[in-house]
ROTOR-386828 format. One line per 8 residues: number of its first residue (from 1); their letters; for each residue x, y, z of N, C-alpha, C. Coordinates in pm, whole numbers, plus 50000, padded with zeros to 5 digits. Layout:
BEGIN
NUM	A	X:Y:Z:X:Y:Z:X:Y:Z  ...
***
This chain:
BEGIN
1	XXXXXXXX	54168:28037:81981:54192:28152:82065:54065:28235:82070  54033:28262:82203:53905:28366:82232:53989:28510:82282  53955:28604:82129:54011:28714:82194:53894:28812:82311  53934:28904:82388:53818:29001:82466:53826:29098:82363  53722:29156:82394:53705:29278:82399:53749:29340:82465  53892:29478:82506:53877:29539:82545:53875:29661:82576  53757:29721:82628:53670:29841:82600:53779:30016:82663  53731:30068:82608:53760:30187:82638:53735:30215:82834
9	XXXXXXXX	53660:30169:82884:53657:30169:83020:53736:30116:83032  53783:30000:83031:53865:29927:83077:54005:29946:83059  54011:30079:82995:54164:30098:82968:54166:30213:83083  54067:30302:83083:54044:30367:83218:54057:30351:83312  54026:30258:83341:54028:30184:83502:54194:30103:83509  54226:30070:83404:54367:30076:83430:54454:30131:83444  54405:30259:83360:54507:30393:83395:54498:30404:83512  54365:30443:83601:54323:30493:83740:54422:30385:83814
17	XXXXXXXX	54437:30265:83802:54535:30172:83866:54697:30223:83881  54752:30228:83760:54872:30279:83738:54883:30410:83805  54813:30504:83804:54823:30606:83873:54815:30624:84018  54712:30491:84083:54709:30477:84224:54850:30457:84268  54894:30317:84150:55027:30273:84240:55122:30359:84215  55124:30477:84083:55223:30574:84118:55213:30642:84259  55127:30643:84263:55096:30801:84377:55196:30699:84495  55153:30557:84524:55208:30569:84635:55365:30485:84625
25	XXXXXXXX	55493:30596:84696:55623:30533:84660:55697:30343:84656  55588:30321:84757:55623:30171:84795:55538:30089:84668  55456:30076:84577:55435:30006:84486:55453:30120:84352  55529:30194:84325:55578:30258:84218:55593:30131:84105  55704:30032:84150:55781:29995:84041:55680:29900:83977  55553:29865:84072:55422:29761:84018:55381:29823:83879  55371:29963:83895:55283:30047:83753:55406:30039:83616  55506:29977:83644:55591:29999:83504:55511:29890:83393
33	XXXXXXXX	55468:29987:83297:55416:29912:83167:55485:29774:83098  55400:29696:83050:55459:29612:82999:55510:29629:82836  55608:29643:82817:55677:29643:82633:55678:29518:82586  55575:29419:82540:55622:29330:82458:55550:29366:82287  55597:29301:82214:55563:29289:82052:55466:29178:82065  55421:29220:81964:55293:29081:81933:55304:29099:81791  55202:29002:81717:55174:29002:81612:55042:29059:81566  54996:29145:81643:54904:29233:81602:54884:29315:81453
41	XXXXXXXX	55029:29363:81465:55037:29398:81327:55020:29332:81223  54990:29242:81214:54988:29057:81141:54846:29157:81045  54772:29093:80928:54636:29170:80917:54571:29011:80876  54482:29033:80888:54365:28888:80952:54297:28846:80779  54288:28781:80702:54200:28755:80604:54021:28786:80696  53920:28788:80630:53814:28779:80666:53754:28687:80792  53761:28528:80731:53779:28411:80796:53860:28449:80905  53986:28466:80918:54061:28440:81047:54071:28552:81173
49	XXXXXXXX	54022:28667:81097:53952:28758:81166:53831:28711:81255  53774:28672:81176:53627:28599:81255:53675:28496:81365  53756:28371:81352:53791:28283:81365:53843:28319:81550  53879:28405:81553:53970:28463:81655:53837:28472:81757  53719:28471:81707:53622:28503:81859:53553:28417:81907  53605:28256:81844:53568:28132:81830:53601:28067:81940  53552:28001:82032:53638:27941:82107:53668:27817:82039  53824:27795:82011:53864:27722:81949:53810:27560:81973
57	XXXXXXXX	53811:27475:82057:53707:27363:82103:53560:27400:81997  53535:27467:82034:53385:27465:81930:53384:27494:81786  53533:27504:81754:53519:27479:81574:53642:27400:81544  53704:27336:81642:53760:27226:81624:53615:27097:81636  53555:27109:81726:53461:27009:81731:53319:27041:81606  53342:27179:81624:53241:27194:81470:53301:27120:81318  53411:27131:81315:53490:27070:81148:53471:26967:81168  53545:26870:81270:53488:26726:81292:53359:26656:81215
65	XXXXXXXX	53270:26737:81324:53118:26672:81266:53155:26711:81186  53117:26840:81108:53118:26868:80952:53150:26776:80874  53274:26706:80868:53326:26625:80797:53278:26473:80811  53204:26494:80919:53146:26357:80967:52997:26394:80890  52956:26478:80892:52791:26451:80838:52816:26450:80649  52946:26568:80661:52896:26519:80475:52994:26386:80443  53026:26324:80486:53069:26178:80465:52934:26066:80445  52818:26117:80529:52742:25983:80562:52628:25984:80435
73	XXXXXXXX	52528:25923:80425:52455:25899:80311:52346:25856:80362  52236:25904:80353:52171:26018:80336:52226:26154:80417  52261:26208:80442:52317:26344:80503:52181:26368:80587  52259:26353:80768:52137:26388:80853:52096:26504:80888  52041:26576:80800:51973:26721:80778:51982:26747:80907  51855:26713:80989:51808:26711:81152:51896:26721:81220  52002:26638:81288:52127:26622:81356:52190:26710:81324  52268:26751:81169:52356:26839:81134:52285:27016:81205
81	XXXXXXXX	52183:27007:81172:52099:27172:81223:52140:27164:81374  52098:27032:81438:52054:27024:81557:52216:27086:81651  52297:26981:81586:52445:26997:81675:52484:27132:81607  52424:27199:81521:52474:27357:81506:52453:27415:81574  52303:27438:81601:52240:27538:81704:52282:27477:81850  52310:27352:81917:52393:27313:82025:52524:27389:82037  52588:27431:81951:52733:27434:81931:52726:27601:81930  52639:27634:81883:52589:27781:81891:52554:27807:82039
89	XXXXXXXX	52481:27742:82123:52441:27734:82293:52594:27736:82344  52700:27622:82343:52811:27580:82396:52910:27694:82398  52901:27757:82253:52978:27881:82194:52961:28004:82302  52812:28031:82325:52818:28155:82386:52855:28084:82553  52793:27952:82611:52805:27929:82755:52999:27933:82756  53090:27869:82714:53224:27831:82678:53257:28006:82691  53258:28066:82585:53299:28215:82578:53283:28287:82728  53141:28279:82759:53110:28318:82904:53216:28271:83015
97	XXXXXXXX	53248:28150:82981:53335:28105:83113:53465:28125:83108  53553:28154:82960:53625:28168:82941:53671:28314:82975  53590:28416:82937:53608:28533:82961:53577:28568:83081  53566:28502:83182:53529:28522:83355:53689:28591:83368  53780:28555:83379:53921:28596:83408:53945:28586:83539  54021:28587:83569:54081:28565:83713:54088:28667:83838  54081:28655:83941:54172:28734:84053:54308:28820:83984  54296:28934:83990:54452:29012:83956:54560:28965:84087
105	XXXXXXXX	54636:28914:84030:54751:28833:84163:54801:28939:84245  54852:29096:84198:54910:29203:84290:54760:29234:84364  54662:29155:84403:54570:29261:84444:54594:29184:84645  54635:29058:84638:54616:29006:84786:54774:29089:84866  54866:29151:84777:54966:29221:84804:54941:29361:84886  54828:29427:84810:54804:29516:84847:54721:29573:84952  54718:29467:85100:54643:29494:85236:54647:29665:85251  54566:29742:85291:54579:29862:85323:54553:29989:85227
113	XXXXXXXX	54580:29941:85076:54631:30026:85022:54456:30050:84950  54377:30116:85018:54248:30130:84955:54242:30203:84832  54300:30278:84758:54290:30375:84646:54362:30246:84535  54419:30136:84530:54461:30096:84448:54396:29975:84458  54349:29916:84566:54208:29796:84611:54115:29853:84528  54055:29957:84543:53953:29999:84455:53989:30019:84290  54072:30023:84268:54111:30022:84144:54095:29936:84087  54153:29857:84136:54188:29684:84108:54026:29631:84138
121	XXXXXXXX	53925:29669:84187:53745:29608:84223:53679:29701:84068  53743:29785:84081:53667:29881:83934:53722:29797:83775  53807:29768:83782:53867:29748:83686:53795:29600:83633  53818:29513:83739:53750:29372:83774:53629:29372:83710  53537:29451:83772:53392:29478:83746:53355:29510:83572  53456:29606:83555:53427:29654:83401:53448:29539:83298  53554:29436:83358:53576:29326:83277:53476:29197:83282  53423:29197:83386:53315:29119:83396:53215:29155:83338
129	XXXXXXXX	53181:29262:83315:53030:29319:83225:53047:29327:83100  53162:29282:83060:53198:29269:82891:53200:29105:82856  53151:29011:82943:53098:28900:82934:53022:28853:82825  52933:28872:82898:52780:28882:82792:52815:28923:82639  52880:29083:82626:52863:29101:82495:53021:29014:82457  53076:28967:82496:53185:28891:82409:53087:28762:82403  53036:28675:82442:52994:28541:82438:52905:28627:82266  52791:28685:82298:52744:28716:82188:52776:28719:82058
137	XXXXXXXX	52924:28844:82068:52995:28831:81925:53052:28700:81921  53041:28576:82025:53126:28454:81979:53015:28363:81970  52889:28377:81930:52794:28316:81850:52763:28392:81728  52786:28500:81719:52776:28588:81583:52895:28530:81493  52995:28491:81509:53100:28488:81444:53130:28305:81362  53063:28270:81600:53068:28092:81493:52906:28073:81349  52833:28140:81381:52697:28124:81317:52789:28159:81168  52869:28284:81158:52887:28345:81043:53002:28252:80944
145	XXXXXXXX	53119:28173:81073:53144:28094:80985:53126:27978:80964  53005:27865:80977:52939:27785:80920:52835:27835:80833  52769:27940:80830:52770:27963:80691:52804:27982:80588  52943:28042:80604:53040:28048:80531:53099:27933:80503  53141:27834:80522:53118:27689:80505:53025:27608:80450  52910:27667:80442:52776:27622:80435:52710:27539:80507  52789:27380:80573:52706:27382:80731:52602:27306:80668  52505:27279:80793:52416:27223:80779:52295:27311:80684
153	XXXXXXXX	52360:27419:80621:52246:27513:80556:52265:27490:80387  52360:27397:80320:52410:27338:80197:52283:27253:80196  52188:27163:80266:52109:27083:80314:51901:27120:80285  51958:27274:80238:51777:27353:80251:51806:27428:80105  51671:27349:80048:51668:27355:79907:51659:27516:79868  51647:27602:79948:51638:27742:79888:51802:27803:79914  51892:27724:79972:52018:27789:80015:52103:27803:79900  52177:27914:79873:52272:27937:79731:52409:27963:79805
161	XXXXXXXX	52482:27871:79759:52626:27913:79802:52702:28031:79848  52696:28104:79778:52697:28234:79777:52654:28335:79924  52528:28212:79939:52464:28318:80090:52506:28303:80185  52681:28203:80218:52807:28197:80267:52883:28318:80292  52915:28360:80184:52990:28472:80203:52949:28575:80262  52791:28585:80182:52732:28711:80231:52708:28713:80392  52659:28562:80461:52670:28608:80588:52820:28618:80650  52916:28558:80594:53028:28574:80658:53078:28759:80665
169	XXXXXXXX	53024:28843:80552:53069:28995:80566:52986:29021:80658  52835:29008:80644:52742:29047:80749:52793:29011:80861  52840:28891:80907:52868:28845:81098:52961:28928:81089  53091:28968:81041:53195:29078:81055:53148:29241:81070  53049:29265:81013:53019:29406:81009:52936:29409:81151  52856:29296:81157:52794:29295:81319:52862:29283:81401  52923:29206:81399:53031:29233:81525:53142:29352:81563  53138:29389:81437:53258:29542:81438:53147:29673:81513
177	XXXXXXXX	52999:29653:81481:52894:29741:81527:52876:29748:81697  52875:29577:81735:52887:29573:81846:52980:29590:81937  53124:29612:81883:53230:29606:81949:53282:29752:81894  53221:29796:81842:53289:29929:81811:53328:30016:81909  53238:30083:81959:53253:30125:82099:53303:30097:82187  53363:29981:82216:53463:29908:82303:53600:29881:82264  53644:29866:82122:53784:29853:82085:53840:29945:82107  53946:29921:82136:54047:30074:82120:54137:30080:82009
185	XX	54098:30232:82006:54155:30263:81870:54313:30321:81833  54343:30282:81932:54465:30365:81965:54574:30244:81960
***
């Protein structure tokens, strides 16, 4: 699962939506909020916290190899780095495409109705420019947990186990830096 980011604008521009279609009587009943439960309240270990900004394909196909390179003999140092930093490229291009999102379906409904067209183009827009920085935190996160794994970095004679964990708190605190300003806190 690739979660978004989403930002404090973007809750803005949804309000400004809901409020368009209040204002006008004929799409009133469009703005009724959605009530479902989630498991949000759930609380994440470290790992699965991280795990969540992964696109899942790229650490399903990351464990694979993994398990495929420390099986073989001599262990292919080269390859193992190589398909990391690939998988690190795939991570952020994958995230990028994933987080494109769709056409809002009430928007071809709404011929005429320019104050809630524009809503629905503002809203669009704000979610598209949170692209970039989600692909980012979803190479910060896969980087953080193959180190945390240790990865093709178990392989470089100065690496200490240990310097697993430490980047796994570090990719979490970076990504909470970068996304800070955008989560909502509410």
């Amino acid at each position: 699962m690739t979660l978004r980011v989403i930002s404090s604008a973007e809750i803005d521009a949804q309000n400004k939506l809901i409020a368009a279609l209040n204002a006008d009587t004929e799409l009133r009943s469009l703005a009724t909020p959605v009530t479902q439960t989630t498991d949000s309240d759930k609380k994440d270990d470290l790992m699965n916290a991280l795990l969540k900004y992964i696109p899942v394909t790229i650490v399903v196909g990351y464990t694979f190899l993994d398990s495929v390179f420390r099986a073989v003999t001599p262990v292919p140092e080269t390859v193992w780095m190589a398909s990391f930093v690939a998988l690190l490229i795939l991570a952020f291009i994958l995230t990028y495409q994933i987080t494109a999102g769709s056409e809002i379906p009430i928007a071809a409904m709404l011929e005429g109705k320019e104050s809630v067209k524009k809503a629905i183009a503002d809203w669009q827009a704000i979610i598209r420019n949170q692209r970039i920085k989600q692909s980012v935190i979803a190479v910060i996160a896969f980087a953080g947990y193959v180190m945390c794994l240790g990865g093709p970095f178990t392989s470089l004679s100065w690496w200490q186990a240990y310097y697993g964990s430490v980047a796994l708190v570090f990719a979490t605190v970076l990504i909470a830096i970068i996304a800070a300003k955008d989560l909502l806190a509410s």
